[in-house]
C-alpha positions as CSV (number, residue, x, y, z in Angstrom):
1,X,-41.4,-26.7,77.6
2,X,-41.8,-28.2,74.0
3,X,-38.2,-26.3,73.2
4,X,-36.9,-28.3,75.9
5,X,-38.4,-31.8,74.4
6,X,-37.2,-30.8,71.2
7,X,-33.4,-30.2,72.4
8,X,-33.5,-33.2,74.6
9,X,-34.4,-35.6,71.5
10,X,-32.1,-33.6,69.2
11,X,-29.1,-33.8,71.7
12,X,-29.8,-37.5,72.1
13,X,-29.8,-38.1,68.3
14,X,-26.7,-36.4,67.9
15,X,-25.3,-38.8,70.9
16,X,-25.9,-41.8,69.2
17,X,-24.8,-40.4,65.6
18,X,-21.4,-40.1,66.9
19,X,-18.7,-42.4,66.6
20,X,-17.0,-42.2,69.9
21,X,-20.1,-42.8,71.3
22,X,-20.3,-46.3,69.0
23,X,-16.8,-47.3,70.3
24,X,-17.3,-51.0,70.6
25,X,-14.8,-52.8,69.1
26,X,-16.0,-54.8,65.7
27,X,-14.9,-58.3,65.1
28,X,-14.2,-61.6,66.6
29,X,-14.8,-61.6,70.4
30,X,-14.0,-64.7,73.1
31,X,-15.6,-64.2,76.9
32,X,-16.3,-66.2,80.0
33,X,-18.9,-65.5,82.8
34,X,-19.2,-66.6,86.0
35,X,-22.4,-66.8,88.2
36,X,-25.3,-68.3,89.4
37,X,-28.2,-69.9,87.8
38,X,-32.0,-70.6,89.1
39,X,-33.5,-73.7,88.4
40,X,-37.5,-74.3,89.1
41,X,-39.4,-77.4,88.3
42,X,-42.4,-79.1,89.3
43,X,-45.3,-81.0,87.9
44,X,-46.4,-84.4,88.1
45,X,-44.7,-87.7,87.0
46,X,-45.6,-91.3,86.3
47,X,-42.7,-92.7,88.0
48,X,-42.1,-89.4,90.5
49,X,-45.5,-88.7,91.8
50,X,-46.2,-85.0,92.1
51,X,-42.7,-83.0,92.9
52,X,-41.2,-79.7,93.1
53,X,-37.8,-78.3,92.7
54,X,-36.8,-75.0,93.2
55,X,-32.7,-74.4,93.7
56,X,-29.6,-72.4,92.9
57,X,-26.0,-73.6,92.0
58,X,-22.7,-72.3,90.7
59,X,-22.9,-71.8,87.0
60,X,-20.3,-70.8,84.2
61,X,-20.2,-69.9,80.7
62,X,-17.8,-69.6,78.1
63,X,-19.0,-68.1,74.4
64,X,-17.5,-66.1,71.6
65,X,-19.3,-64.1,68.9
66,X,-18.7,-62.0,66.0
67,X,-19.4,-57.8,66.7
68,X,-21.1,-56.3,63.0
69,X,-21.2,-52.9,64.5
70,X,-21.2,-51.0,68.2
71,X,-25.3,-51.9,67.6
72,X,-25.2,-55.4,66.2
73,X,-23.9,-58.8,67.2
74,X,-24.5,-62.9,67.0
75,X,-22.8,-64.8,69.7
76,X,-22.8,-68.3,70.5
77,X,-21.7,-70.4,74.0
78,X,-21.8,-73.5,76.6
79,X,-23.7,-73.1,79.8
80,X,-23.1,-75.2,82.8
81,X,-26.2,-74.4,85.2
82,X,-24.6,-76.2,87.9
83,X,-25.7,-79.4,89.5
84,X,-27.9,-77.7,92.3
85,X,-29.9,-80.4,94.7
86,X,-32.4,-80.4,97.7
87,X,-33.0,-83.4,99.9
88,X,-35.0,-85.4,97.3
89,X,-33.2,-84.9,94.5
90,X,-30.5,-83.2,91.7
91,X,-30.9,-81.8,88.5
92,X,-27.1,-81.4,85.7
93,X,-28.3,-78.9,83.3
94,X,-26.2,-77.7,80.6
95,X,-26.4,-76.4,76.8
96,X,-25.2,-74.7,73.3
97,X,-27.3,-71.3,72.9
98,X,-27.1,-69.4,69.7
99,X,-27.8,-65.4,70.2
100,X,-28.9,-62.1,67.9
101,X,-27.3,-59.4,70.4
102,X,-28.1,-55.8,69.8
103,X,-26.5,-52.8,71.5
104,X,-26.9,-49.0,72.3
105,X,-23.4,-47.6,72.8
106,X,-23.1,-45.0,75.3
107,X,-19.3,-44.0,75.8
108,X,-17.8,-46.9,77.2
109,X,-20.9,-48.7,78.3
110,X,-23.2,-50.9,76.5
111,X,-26.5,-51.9,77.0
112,X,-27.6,-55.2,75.0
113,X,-30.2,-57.3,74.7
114,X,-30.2,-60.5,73.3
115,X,-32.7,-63.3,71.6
116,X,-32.1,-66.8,70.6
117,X,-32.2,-70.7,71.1
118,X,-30.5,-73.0,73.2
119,X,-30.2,-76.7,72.9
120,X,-29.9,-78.0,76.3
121,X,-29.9,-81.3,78.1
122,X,-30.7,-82.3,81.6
123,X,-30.3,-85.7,84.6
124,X,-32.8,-85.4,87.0
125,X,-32.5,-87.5,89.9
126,X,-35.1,-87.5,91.5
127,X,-35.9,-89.8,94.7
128,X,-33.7,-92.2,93.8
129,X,-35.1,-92.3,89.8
130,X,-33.1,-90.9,87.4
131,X,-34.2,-89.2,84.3
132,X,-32.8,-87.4,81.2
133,X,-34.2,-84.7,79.1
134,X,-33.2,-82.2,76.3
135,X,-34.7,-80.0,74.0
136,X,-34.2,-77.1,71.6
137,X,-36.2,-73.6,73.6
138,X,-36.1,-70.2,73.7
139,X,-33.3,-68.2,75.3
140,X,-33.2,-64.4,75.9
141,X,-31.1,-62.0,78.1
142,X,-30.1,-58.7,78.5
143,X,-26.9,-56.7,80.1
144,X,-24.4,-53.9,80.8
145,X,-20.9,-53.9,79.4
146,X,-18.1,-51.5,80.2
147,X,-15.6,-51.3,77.5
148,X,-11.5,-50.8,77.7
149,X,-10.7,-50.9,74.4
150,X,-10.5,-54.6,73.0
151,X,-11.7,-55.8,76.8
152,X,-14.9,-55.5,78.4
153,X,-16.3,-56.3,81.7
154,X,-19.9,-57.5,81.2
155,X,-23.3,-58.3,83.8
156,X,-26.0,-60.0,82.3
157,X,-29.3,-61.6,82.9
158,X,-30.3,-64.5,81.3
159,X,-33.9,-66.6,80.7
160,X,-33.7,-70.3,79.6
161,X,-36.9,-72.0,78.8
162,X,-35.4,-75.1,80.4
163,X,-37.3,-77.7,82.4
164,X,-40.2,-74.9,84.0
165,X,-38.0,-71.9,84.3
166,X,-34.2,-71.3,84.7
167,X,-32.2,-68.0,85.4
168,X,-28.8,-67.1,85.0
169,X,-27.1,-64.3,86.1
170,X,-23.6,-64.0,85.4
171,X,-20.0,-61.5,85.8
172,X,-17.8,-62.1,83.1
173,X,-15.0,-60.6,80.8
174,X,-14.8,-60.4,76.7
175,X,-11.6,-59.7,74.4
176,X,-11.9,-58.6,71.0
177,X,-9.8,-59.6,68.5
């Protein structure tokens, strides 16, 4: 059993040692994304009363990057979370983020997770009263890319700390120049 353990972990160093395993393209990279994006807020307001919002909307992104290696990465982009509404009210959310991405190469797919800030701003109508807010928060994601050469087809996840909570889950494509 241990000689097993022991090959296992030894065949899976040896994996990621190798360079066509690390075949992610380094260098300048463009991408856009398409999805869907999860907005939740409630609490209580001065001029609202108590509220809560919890909808979905179309959302986009478009970001480029720079790839250091098949393992490292910093990428940068504009979010639209959509515009999604409920009977009471909207919410226009949208933002610059700022990543650290970092990668395990495994042929031609990735797995990455990534860990930065976004600067965001929102217009809440709400009830007829509208309101604006923005803020610098934490943003983090993580996702699966499949690699063809210079393009790659990603999926990600992504976490905003905007307003309570906001998702994003997104399709998209990159090119590497």
């Amino acid at each position: 059993m241990m000689k097993h353990i022991t090959l296992l972990i030894l065949s899976l160093m040896f994996t990621f040692a190798c360079t066509s395993v690390q075949a992610k393209d380094e260098g300048l990279y463009f991408g856009a994304s398409v999805g869907s994006a999860s907005i939740e807020q409630s609490g209580s307001d001065a001029d609202l009363g108590d509220f809560d919002f919890n909808e979905n909307d179309f959302a986009w992104k478009l970001f480029g990057g720079y790839q250091f290696s098949g393992l490292l990465a910093i990428e940068a982009g504009y979010v639209d979370l959509g515009s999604p509404s409920d009977s009471r009210g909207s919410v226009d959310p949208y933002g610059l983020d700022v990543f650290a991405v970092a990668g395990i190469p495994l042929g031609p797919v990735r797995v990455f997770g990534k860990l930065g800030g976004i600067y965001w701003d929102a217009d809440l109508e709400y009830i007829g009263k509208n309101i604006s807010n923005d803020g610098l928060d934490l943003a983090a994601g993580i996702g699966l890319e499949f690699e063809l050469g210079s393009i790659a087809v990603r999926g990600e996840v992504e976490y905003f700390d905007i307003l309570d909570q906001t998702w994003m889950y997104t399709v998209g494509a990159t090119i590497t120049f």
